[in-house]
C-alpha positions as CSV (number, residue, x, y, z in Angstrom):
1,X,209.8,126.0,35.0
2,X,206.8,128.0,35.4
3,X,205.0,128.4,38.5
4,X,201.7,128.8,37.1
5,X,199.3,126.1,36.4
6,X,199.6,123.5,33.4
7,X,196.8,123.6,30.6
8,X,196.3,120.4,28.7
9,X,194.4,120.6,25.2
10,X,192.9,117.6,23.3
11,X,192.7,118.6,19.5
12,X,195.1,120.7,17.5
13,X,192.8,122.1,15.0
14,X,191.9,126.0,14.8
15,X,190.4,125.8,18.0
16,X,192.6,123.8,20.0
17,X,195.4,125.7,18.7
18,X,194.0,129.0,19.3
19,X,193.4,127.8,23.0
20,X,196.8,126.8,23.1
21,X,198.4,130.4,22.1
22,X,196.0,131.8,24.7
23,X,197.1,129.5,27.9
24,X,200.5,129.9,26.6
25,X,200.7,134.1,26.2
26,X,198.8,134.1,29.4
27,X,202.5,132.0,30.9
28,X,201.4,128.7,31.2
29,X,202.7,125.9,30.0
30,X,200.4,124.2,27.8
31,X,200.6,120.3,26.6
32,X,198.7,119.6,23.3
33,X,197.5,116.7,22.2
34,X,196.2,115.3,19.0
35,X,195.7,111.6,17.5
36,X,196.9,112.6,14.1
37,X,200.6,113.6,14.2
38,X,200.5,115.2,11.3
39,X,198.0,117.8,12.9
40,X,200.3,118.2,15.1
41,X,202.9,119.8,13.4
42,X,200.2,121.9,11.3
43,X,199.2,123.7,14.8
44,X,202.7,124.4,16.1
45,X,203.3,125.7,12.5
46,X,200.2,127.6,12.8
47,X,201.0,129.1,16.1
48,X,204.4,130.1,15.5
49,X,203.1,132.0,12.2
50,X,200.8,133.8,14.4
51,X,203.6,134.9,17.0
52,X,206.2,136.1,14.5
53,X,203.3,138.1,12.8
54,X,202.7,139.7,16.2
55,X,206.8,140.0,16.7
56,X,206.6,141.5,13.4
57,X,204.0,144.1,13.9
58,X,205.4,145.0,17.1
59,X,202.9,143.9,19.3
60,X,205.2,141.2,20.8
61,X,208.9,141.4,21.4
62,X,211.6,138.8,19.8
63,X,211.9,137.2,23.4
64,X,207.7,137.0,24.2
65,X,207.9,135.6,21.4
66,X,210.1,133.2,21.9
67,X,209.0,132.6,25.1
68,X,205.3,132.0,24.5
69,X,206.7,129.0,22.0
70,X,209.0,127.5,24.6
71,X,206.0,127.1,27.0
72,X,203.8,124.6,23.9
73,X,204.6,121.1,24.3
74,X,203.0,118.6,21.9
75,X,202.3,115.0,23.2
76,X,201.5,111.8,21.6
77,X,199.4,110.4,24.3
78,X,196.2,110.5,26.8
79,X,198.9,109.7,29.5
80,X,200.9,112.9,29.5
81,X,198.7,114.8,30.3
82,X,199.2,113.9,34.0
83,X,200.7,117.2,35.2
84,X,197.8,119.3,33.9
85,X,195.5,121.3,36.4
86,X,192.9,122.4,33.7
87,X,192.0,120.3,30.5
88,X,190.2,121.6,27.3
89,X,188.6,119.2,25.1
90,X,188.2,120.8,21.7
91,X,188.0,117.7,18.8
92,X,185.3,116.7,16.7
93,X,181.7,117.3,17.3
94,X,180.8,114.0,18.3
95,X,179.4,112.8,21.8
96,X,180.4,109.2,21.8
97,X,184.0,110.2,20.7
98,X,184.4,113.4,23.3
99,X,183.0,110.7,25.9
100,X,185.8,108.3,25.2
101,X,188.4,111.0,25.4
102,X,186.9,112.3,28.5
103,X,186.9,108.6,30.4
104,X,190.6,107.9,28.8
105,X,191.8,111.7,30.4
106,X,190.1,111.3,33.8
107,X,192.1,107.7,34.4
108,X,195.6,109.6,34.1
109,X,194.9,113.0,35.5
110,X,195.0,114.2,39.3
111,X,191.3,114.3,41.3
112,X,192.0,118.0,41.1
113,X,192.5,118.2,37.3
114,X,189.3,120.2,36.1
115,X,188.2,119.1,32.4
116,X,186.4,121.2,29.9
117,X,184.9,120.8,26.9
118,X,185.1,123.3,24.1
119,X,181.8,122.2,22.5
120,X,179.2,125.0,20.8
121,X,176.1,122.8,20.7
122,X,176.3,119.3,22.4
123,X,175.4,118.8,26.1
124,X,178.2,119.4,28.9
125,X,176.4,116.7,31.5
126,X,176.3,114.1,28.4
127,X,180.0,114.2,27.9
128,X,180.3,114.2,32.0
129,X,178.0,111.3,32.1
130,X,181.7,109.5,31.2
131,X,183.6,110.3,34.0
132,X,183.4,108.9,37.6
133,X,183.9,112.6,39.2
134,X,181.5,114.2,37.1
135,X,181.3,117.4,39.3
136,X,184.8,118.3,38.0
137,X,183.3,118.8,34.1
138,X,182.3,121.8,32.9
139,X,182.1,123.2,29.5
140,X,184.2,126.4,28.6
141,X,183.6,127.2,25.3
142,X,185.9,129.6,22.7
143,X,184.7,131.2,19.8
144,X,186.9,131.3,16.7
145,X,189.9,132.6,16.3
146,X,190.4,132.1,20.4
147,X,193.5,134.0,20.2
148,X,191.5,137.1,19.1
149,X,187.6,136.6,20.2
150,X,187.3,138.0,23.7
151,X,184.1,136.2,24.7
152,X,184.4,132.5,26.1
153,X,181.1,131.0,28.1
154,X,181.3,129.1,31.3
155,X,178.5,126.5,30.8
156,X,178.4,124.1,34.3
157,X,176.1,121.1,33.5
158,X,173.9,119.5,36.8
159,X,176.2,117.8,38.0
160,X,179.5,120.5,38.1
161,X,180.5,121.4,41.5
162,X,180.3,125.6,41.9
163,X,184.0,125.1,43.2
164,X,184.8,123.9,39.7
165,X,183.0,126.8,37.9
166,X,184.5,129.3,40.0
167,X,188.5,128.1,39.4
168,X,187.5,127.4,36.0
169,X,186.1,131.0,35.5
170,X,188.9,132.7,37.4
171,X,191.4,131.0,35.3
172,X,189.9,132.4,31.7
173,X,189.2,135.8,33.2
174,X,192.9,135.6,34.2
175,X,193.6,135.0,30.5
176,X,192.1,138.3,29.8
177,X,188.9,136.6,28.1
178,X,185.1,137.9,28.5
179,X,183.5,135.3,30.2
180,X,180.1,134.8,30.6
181,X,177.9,132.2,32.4
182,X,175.1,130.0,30.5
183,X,172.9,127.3,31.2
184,X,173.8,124.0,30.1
185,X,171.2,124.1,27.1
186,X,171.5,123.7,23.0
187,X,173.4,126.2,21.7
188,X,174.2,127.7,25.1
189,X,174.0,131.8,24.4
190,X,175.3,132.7,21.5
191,X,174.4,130.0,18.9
192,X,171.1,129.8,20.3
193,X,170.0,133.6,19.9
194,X,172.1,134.0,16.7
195,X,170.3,131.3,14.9
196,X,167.6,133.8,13.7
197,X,170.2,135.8,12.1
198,X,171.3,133.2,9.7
199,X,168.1,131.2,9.7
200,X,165.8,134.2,8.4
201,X,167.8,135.4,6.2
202,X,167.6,132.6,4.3
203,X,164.0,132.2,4.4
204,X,163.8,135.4,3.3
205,X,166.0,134.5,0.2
206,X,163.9,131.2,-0.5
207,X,161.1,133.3,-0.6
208,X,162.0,135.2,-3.2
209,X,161.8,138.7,-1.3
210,X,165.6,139.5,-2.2
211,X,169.3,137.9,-2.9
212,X,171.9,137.4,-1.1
213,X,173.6,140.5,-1.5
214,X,170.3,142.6,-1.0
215,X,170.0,141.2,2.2
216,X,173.5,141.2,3.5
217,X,173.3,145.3,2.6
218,X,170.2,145.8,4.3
219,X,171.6,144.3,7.8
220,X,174.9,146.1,6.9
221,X,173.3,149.3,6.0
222,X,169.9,149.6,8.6
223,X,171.7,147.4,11.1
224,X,175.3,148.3,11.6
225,X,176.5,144.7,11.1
226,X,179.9,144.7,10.4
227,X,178.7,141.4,7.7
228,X,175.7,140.4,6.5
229,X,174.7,136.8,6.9
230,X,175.5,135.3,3.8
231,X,179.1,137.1,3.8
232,X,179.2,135.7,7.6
233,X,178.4,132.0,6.8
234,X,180.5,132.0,4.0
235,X,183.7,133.3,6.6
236,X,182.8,130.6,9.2
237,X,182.1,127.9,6.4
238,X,178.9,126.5,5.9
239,X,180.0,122.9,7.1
240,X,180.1,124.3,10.4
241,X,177.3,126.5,10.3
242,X,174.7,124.2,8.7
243,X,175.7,121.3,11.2
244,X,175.4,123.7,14.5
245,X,171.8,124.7,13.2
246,X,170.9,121.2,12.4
247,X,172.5,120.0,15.8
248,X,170.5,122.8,17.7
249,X,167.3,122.0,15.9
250,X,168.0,118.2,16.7
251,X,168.6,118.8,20.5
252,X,165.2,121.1,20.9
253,X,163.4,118.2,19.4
254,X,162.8,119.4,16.4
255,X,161.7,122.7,17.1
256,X,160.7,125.1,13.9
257,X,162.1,127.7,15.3
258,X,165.6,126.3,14.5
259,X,164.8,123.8,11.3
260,X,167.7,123.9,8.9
261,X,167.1,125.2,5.8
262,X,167.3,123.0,2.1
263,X,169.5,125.8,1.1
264,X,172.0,125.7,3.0
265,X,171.6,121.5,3.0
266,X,172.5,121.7,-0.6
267,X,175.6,124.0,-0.3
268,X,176.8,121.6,2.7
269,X,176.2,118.8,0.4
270,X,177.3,120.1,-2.7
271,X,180.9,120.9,-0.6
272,X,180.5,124.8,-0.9
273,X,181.7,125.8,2.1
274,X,182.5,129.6,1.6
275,X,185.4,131.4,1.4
276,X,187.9,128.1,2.1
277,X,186.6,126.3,-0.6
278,X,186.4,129.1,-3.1
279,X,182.5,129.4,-3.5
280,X,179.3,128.9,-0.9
281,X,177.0,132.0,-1.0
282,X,178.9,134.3,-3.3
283,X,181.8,133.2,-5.8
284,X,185.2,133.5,-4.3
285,X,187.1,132.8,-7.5
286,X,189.6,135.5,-8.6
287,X,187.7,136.3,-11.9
288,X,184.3,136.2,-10.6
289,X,183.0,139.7,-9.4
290,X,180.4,139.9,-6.0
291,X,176.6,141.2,-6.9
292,X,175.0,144.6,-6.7
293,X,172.7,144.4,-4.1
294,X,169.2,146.1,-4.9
295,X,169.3,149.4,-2.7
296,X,165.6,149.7,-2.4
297,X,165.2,151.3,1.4
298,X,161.4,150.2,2.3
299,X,163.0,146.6,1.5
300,X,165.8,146.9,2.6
301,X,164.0,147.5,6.7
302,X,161.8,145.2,6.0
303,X,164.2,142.8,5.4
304,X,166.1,144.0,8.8
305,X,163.4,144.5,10.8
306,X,161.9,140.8,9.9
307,X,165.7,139.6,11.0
308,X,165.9,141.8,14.3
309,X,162.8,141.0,15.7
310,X,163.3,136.9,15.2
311,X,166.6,137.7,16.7
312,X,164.9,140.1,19.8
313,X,162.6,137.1,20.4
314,X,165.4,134.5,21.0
315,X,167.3,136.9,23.1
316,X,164.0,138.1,25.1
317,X,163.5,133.5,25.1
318,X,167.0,132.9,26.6
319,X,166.4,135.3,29.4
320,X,163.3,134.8,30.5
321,X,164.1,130.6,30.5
322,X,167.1,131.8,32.6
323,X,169.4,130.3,30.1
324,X,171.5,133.7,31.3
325,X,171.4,137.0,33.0
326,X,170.2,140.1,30.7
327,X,173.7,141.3,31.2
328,X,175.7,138.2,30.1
329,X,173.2,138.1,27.1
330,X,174.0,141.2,25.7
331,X,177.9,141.2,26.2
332,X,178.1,137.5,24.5
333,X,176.3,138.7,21.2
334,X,178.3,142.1,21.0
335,X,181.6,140.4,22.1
336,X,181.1,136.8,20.5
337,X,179.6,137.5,17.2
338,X,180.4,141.4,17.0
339,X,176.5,142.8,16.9
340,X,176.4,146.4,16.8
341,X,174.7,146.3,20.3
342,X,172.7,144.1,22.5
343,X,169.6,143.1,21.4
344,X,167.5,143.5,24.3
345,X,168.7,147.1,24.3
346,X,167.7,147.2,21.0
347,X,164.2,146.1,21.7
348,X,163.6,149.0,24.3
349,X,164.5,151.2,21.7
350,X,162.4,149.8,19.3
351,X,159.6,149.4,22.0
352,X,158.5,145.9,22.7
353,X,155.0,146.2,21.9
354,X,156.3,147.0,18.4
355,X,158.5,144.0,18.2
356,X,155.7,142.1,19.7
357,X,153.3,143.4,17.1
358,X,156.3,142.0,14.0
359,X,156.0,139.2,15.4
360,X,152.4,138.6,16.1
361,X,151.8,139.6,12.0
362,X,154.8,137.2,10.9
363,X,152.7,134.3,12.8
364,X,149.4,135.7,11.8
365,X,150.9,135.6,7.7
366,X,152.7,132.5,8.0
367,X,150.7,130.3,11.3
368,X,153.9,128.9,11.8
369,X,155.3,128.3,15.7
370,X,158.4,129.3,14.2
371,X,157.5,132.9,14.8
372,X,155.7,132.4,18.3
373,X,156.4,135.3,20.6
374,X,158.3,134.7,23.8
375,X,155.8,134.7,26.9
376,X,158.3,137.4,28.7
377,X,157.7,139.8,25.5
378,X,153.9,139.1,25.8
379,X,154.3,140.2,29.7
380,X,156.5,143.2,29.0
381,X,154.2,144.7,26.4
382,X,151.0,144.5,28.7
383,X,153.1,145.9,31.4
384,X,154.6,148.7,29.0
385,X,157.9,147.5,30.7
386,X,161.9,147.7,29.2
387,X,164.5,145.4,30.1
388,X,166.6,148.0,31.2
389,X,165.5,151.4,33.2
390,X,168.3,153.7,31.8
């Protein structure tokens, strides 16, 4: 049996399986749990296609391999999960059913047993609001595919003890995972200043100023994005996409800077999800072709610079509301959604009184609060400060 620690995970869907191949390469033995049987034996199929494509490319041995599967244990029930140290929630997006799950876990689990949720937008202290030891909660959230994203944040809500944040963080760094500490806010780091890029985009498309594959070309190609949005929310499906927007926008009270957009609404309600349902953005059929975008270079930087500077503003927003460091901001957007480099970097480069000047004109065009510059960009600019001296 293993000396090291025991991880528990609640859900065995994409993410709870990828959590699962993590805790396991890293040599623990894991114990994951799902209502649904069925799902079950979809993630232990799942992960065992992932290892013997590893075995097979040579990046794992036969016996890792091997190993690595010996150490996943399904259960059928809450109650097994006794012998776990650290617990990782990662089901459905919805707070009354996390809550239960939470309350069920902490009546069967040791006093020392630290539980996590995996959540991307909902409050940590909400779903620790069901537990009598609430200082033990914490959220520890994964990006998709776990196994391969580096970048996981640490987000401790009020009521986490620093003890709790500290084991919890030492664990995940042990894993060989980026972490990255955020304030227990919507969206946390990375879904809150990414928002823009998805959001804009859009807007720029409704307005009629280009397509879709115009402006996934002009990030690509003035940008350095590996995707463009529309080819990005058509990979991560635009079920999960529109519903972390609207969830977001919900959570800051209805916030314009966040609102949803009818276009995406229709695609999530019309079922066309992206790439795993065939058709979303673009057509994903195998006789359909993908559109030329229009390679017109004075639109194509306006369309990037309009994107950028919404996205400068939320990452200049985040730190100066000290959702996180300057640092931890700019390694969670290049290491959890791949950006070319951090954005506040960007903006000294650009020079903040010229982002501040975009975004002054946008709100000036549009008198809209959705394009309201951040107070800490209005201070910079006065002060001809950068957010880094080198």
């Amino acid at each position: 049996m293993s000396s090291k620690q025991t991880i528990g995970v609640a859900g065995s869907g994409a993410m709870g399986s990828g959590i699962a191949l993590v805790a396991a390469t890293a040599g623990h033995p894991v114990l994951i749990f799902d209502a649904n049987p069925q799902a079950l034996e979809k993630a232990i199929s799942s992960i065992s296609d992932i290892v013997s494509k590893s075995v097979a490319k040579g990046k794992l041995t036969e016996d890792a391999g091997q190993q690595i599967l010996s150490r996943i244990k399904t259960i059928n029930s809450v109650g097994e999960f006794s012998p776990c140290n650290l617990i990782i929630e990662a089901i459905v997006e919805n707070i009354e059913i996390k809550k239960s799950l939470f309350k069920s876990i902490e009546a069967v689990v040791d006093t020392s047993c630290i539980l996590a949720t995996n959540t991307s937008s909902l409050s940590v202290v909400s779903v620790a609001s069901a537990c009598q030891n609430r200082g033990r909660v914490l959220g520890i959230h994964f990006f998709n595919p776990a196994n391969l994203m580096p970048l996981v944040e640490i987000i401790p809500s009020f009521t986490t003890d620093e003890n709790t944040v500290s084991q919890a963080r030492a664990m995940i760094d042990s894993w060989g995972k980026i972490t990255v500490l955020a304030k227990d806010t919507p969206g946390f780091i990375v879904n809150r200043i990414a928002r823009p890029f998805y959001g804009e985009a859009i807007r720029i498309y409704e307005e009629g100023i280009a397509d879709f594959a115009t402006i996934d070309w002009a990030m690509k190609e003035f940008g350095g994005f590996k995707m463009g949005p529309f080819e990005l929310m058509d990979f991560i499906g635009n079920d999960i996409n529109y519903k972390v927007t609207e969830t977001v926008w919900e959570q800051f009270f209805y916030d314009p800077r966040y609102r949803p957009s009818l276009t995406q609404k229709r695609l999530f309600e019309a079922g066309l999800f992206g790439r795993k349902s065939g058709r979303g953005y673009y057509n994903y059929e195998s006789n359909s072709s993908m559109p030329e975008p229009v390679k017109n270079e004075y639109l194509g930087k306006a369309i990037f610079t309009r994107v950028l500077v919404m996205l400068i503003n939320e990452a200049a927003d985040a730190l100066y509301l000290k959702i996180a460091t300057a640092s931890d901001i700019e390694t969670s957007m290049m290491k959890g959604v791949n950006y070319p480099k951090g954005l506040l970097k960007w903006a000294d480069e650009m020079g903040v009184d010229k982002v501040l000047a975009a975004l002054n004109s946008l709100q000036a065009d549009y008198q809209e609060d959705r394009y309201r510059p951040s107070l800490l960009l209005k201070k910079m600019a006065s002060e001809k400060s950068k957010f880094f001296n080198n």
